[in-house]
C-alpha distance (Angstrom), angle and dihedral (degrees) to the residues before:
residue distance angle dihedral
X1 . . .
X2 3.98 . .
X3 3.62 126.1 .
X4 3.56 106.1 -119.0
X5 4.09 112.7 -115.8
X6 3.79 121.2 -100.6
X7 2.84 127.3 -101.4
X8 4.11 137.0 -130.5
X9 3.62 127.7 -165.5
X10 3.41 123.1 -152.8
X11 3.86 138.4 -175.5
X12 3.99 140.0 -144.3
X13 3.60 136.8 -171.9
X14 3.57 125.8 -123.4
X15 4.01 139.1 175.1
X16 3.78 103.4 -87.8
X17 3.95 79.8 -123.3
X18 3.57 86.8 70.8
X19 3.57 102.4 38.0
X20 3.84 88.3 57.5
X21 3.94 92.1 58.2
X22 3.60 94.9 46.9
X23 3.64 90.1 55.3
X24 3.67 88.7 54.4
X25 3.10 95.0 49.8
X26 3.64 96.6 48.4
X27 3.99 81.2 46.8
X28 3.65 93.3 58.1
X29 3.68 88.2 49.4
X30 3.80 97.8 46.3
X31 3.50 92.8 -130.5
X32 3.67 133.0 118.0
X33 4.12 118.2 -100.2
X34 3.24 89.1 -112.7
X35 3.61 96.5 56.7
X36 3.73 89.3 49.6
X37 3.77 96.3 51.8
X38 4.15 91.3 50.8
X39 3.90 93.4 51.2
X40 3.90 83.0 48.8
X41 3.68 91.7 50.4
X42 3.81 104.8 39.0
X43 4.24 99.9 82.0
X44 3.97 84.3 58.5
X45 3.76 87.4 38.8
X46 3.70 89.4 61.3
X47 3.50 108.0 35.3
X48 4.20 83.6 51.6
X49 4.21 77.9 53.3
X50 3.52 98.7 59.2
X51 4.07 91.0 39.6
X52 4.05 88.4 57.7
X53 3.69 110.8 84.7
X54 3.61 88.6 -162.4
X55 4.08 137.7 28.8
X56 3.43 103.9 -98.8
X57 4.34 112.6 -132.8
């Protein structure tokens, strides 16, 4: 069985205009903001994957 990978958390700062839309939107969703930012980031995420010729530690 493998270990599953660890994990990092990391933050950002954004106008509290924007912070309150993302929380709707999240809302709307009924997911958590975090949840919402993750599906946002994954295409990059993956694309930046397949650019790395090796896993990063």
């Amino acid at each position: 069985m493998s270990t599953p990978e660890l994990r990092k958390q990391i933050s950002i700062f954004v106008p509290l205009s924007d912070w309150k839309v993302i929380r709707q939107e999240a809302a709307q969703r009924r997911i958590p903001m975090t949840e919402l930012c993750r599906q946002w980031m994954h295409p990059s995420l993956d694309r930046l994957r397949e650019q790395t010729p090796e896993r990063v530690t």
